[in-house]
N, C-alpha and C positions, 0 to 999 in steps of 0.2 A: 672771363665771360664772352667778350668779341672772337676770342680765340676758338670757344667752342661751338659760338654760333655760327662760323665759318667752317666748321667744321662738317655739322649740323647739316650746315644748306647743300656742303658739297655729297655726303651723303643721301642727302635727298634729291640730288642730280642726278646719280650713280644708283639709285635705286628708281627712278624713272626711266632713267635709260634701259635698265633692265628692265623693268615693267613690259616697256616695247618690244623689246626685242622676245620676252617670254608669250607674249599674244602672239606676238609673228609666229614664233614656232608654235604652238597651238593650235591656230589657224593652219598650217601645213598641214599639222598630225590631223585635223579633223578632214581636210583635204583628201589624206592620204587615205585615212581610215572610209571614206564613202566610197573611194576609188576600189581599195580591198574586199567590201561590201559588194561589191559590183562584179566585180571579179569571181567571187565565193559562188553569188547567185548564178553566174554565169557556169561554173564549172560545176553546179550541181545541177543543172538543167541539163549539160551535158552527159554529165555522169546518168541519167535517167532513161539516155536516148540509148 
């Protein structure tokens, strides 16, 4: 049982870890994706001139 609660917790460390670092890159991707948005608007303003 201690064996697998240790097991358990270390899992649960390794999955928080992840947790972080999955929001970090999300937040990037959302990052990026407003900047592509911006971009789009921009070259289709263009494309009209």
């Amino acid at each position: 049982m201690k064996f697998i609660n240790r097991q358990l917790k270390m899992t649960n460390r390794h999955l928080k870890f992840s947790n972080r670092q999955l929001e970090m890159t999300n937040r990037h991707l959302e990052f990026s994706n407003r900047q592509l948005e911006m971009t789009n608007r921009h070259l289709e303003v263009m494309n009209r001139q």
